[in-house]
C-alpha positions as CSV (number, residue, x, y, z in Angstrom):
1,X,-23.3,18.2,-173.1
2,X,-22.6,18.7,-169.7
3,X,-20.6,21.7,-168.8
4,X,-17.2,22.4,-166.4
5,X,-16.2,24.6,-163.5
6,X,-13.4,25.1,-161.5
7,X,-13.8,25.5,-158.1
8,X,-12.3,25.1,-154.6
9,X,-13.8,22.9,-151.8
10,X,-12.1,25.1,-149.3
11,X,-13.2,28.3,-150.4
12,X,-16.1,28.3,-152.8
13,X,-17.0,31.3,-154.4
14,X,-20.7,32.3,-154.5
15,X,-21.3,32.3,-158.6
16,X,-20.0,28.2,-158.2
17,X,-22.3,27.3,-155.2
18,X,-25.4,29.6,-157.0
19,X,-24.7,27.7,-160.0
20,X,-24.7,24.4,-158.5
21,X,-27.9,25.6,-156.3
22,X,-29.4,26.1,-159.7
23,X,-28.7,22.7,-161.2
24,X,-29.9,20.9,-158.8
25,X,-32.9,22.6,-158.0
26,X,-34.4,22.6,-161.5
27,X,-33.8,18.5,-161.5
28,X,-30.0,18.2,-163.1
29,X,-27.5,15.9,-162.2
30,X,-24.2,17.0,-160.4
31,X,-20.4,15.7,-160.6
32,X,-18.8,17.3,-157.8
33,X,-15.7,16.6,-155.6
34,X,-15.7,15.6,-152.1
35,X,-12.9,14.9,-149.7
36,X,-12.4,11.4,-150.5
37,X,-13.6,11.0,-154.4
38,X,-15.8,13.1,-156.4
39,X,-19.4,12.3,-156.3
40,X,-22.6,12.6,-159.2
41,X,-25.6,13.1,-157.5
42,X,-29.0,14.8,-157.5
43,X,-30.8,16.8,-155.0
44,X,-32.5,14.2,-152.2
45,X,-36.3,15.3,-153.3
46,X,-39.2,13.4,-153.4
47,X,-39.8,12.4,-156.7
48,X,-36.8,14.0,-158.5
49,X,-36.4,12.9,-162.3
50,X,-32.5,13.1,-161.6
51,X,-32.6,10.3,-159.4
52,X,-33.2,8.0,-162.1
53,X,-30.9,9.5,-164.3
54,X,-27.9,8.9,-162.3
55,X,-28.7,4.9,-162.3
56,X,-28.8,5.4,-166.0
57,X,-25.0,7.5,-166.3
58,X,-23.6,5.3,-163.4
59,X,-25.1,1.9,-165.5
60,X,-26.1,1.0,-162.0
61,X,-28.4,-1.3,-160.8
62,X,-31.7,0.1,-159.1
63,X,-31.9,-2.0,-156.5
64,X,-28.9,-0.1,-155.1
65,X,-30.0,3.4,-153.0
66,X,-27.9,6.6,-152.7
67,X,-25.9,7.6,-149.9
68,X,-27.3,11.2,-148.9
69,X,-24.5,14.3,-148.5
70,X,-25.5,16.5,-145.9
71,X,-24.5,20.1,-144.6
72,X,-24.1,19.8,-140.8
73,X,-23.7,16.4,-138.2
74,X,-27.1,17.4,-136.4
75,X,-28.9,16.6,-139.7
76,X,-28.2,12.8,-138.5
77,X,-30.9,13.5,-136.2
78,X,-33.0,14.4,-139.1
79,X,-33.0,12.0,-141.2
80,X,-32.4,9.2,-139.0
81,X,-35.0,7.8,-136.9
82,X,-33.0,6.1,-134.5
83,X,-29.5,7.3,-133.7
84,X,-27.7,5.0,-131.1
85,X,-25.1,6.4,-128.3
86,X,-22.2,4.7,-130.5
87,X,-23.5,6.6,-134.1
88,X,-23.3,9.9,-131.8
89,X,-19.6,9.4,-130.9
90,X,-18.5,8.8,-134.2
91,X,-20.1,11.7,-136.2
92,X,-18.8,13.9,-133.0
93,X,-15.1,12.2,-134.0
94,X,-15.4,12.3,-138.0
95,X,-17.6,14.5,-139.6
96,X,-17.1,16.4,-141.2
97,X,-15.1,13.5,-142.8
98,X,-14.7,10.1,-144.9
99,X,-17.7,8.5,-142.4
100,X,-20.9,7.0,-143.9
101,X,-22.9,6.2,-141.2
102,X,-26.2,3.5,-141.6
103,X,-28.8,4.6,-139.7
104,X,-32.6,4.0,-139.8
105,X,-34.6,6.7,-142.1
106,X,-36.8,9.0,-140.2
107,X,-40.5,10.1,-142.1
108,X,-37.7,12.9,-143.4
109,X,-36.5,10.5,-145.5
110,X,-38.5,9.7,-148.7
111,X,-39.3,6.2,-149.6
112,X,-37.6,6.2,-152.8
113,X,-34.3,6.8,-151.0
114,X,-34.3,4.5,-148.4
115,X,-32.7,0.8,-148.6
116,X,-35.0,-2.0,-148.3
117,X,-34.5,-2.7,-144.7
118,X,-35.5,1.2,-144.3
119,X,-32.3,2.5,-143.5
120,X,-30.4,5.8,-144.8
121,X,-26.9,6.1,-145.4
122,X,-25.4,9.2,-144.4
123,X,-22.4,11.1,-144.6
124,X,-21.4,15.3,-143.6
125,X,-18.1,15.3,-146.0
126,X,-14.8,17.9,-145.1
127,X,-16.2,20.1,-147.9
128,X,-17.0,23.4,-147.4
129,X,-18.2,23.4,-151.0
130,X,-20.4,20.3,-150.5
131,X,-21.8,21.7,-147.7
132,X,-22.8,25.1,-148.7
133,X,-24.7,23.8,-151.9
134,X,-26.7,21.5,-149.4
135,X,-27.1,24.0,-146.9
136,X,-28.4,26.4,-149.7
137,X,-30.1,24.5,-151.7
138,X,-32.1,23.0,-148.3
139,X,-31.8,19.5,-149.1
140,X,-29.1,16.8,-148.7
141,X,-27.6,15.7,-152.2
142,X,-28.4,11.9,-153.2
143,X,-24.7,10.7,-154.3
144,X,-22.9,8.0,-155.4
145,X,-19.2,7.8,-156.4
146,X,-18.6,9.0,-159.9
147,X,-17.8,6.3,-162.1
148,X,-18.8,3.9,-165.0
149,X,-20.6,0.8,-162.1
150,X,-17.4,-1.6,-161.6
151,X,-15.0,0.9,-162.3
152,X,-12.4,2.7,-159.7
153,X,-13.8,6.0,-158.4
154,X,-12.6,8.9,-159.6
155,X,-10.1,11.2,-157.2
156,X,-9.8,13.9,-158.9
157,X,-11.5,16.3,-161.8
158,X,-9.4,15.0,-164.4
159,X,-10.1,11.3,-163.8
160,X,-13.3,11.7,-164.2
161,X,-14.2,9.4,-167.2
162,X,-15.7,11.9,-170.3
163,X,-18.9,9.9,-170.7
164,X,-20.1,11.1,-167.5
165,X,-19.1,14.8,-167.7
166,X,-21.0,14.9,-171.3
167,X,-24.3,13.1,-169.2
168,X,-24.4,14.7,-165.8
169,X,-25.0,18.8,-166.6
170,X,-22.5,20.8,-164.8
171,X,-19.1,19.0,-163.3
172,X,-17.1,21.1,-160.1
173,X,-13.6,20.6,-160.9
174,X,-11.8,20.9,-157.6
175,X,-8.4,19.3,-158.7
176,X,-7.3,16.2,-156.3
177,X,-9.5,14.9,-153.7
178,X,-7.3,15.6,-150.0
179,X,-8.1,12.4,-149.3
180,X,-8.1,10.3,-152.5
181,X,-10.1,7.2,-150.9
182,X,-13.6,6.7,-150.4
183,X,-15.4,6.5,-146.9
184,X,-16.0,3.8,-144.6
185,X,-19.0,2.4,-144.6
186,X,-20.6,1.8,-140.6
187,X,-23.9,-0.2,-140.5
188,X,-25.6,1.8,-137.0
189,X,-29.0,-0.1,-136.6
190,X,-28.1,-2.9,-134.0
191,X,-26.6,-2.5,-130.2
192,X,-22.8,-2.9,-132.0
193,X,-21.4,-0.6,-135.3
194,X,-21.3,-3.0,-138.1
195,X,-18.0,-2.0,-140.6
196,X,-19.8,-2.5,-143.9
197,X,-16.8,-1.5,-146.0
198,X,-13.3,0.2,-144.3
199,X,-11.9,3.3,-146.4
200,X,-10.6,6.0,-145.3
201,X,-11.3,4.8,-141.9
202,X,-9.9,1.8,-140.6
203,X,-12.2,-0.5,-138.4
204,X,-10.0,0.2,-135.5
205,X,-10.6,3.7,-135.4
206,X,-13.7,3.0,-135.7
207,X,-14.4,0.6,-132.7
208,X,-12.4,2.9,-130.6
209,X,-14.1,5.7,-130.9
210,X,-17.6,3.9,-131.3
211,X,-16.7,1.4,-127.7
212,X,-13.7,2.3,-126.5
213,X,-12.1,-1.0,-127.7
């Protein structure tokens, strides 16, 4: 059974961000809060048996790859291979933040986490919690929202359905999510952003920012 801590996004104490470290670095499985909903993921590694393992608590297809968590906005240039004037403008605007941006996956990126058309999604979330576990564990975090597949995301520590606290092996319990709605989605591989799903964002933000409509 998985165990619980309480923790704050804003200011994370050390023992909760060297315990999280830990988890993920020997291969476990994270349920952790973000500023839009709480996440389970696994650190982004080559060949990490907690990859699988979140398909299997998510019941989620495999077809489907993980968005990637990362610490700062100039690990888009990374882990993206391509990163077009418009992507640029809107991580400079919203990250850290409720963004996912699309982008092509750099040779940083490995195969197993990359969709089939060999793009990345990332996203540098307003977590200062989030962050530093990524920045100190040295890898981005492999997420995906963390609920039952189907079901509505969980926004806060208590929602989080009791199946997946009991599966996953350590849950961060920061209360409420700030923002309580999950990211929008922007597809950045072609001349124009593509709004693959609008959450926290709304397209006209987006396109604003992205080409001055």
């Amino acid at each position: 059974m998985g165990s619980v801590l309480q923790v704050s996004q804003t200011n994370p104490s050390r023992d909760a961000i060297n315990e999280a470290v830990a988890t993920l670095a020997f291969g476990g499985v994270l349920v952790m809060p973000t500023d839009s909903v709480y996440g389970i993921g696994c650190a982004a590694t080559e060949g990490n048996p907690a990859h699988e393992r979140i398909f299997d608590i998510k019941r989620r297809e495999r077809s489907q790859t993980l968005p990637w968590l990362v610490a700062d906005a100039s690990d888009l240039h990374t882990y993206a291979a391509h990163v077009p004037e418009y992507a640029v403008k809107l991580a400079i605007r919203f990250w850290p933040g409720a963004l996912t941006l699309v982008v092509p996956a750099s040779n940083a990126v490995p195969p197993e986490y990359r969709a089939a058309d060999g793009t990345v999604a990332l996203r540098c979330p307003d977590s200062n919690l989030v962050r530093e576990i990524a920045r100190k564990l040295g890898s981005p975090l492999a997420t995906t929202s963390a609920n039952t597949h189907g079901e509505a995301a969980a926004t806060s520590g208590s929602g989080i359905e009791a199946r997946i606290v009991r599966e996953a092996d350590l849950t961060l319990d920061a209360g409420p999510a700030p923002v309580g709605v999950a990211s929008t989605i922007v597809g950045c591989a072609g001349d124009r952003p593509q709004i693959f799903r609008e959450g926290a964002l709304s397209t006209g933000q987006i396109m604003r920012v992205a080409l001055g409509e």
